[in-house]
N, C-alpha and C positions, 0 to 999 in steps of 0.2 A: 291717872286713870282716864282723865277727858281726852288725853291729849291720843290714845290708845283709839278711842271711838273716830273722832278727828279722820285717824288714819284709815282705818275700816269703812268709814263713809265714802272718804276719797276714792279708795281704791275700787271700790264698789262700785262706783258711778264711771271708772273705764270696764266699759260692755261691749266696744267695739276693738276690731281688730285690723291690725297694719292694711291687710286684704281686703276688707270690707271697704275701709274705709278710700283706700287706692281704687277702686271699682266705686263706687260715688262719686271722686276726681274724675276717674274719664267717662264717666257718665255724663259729666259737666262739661266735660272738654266737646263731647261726643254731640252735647243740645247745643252751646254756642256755634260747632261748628253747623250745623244743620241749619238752625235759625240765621245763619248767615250765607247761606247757600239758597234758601228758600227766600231770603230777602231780596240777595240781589237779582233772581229772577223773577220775582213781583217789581222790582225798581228798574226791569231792563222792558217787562212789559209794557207798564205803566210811565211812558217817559213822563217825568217834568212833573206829574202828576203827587207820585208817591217818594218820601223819603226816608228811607228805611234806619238810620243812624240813632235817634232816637228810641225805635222798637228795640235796635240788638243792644244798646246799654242800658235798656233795662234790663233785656233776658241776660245780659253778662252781669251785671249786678243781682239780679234775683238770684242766679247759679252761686254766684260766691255768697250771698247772703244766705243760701239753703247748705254748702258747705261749711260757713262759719255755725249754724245751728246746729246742723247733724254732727258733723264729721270731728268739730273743734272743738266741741264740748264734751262728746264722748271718748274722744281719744287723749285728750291731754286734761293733764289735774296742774292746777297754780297751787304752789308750794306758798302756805301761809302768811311769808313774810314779804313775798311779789306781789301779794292778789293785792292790791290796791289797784284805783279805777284808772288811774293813769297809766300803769301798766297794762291793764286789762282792755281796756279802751284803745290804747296806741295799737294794743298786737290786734286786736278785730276789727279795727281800722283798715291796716294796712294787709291784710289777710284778707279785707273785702275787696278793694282796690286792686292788688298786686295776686290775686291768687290764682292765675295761673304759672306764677314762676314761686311765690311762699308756699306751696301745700305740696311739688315735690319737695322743695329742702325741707319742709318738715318730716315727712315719710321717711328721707336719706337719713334725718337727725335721731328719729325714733326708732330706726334700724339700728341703726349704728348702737345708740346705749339699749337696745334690749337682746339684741343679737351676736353681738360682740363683746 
């Protein structure tokens, strides 16, 4: 019977949908690209002066960081036997790092088994 609850919790806690969540990716896509467009015309201003490299990897990390919170936690559930911190750690790791090339293939992955 616990293991019954287990499941209803989980599933409970995906709220978000394929669409939602694709529309918060190019949201993300849509403020690195901006904040790097707005950079390099304050750094084409201000020669010598300002260097804009450190402002966009934060906003590129802040963006995946607000994608691993929103978007990875409400869309995908860890199957009991995975959730361990190693695993859990490695994939928001590299989900923070790599996510604009991890969060399509996740979307193509979550198509694939919910839609086919």
């Amino acid at each position: 019977m616990p293991q019954d609850r287990v499941e209803t919790e989980t599933h409970a806690h995906q709220s978000m949908t394929l669409r939602k969540g694709l529309g918060y990716y190019v949201a993300g896509v849509v403020a690195v690209c901006f904040l790097w467009l707005l950079l390099g015309l304050l750094a084409g201003t201000a020669r010598g002066v300002f260097w804009p490299f450190p402002v966009l990897l934060v906003g590129y990390l802040a963006v995946g960081y607000a994608l691993n919170v929103k978007v990875l936690r409400e869309l995908c559930a860890w199957h009991p036997a995975y959730n361990t911190l190693e695993n859990v750690s490695r994939t928001k790791q590299s989900m923070l790092i790599f996510w604009p090339i991890r969060y399509p293939l996740l979307f193509f992955r979550l198509l694939v088994n919910r839609h086919l």
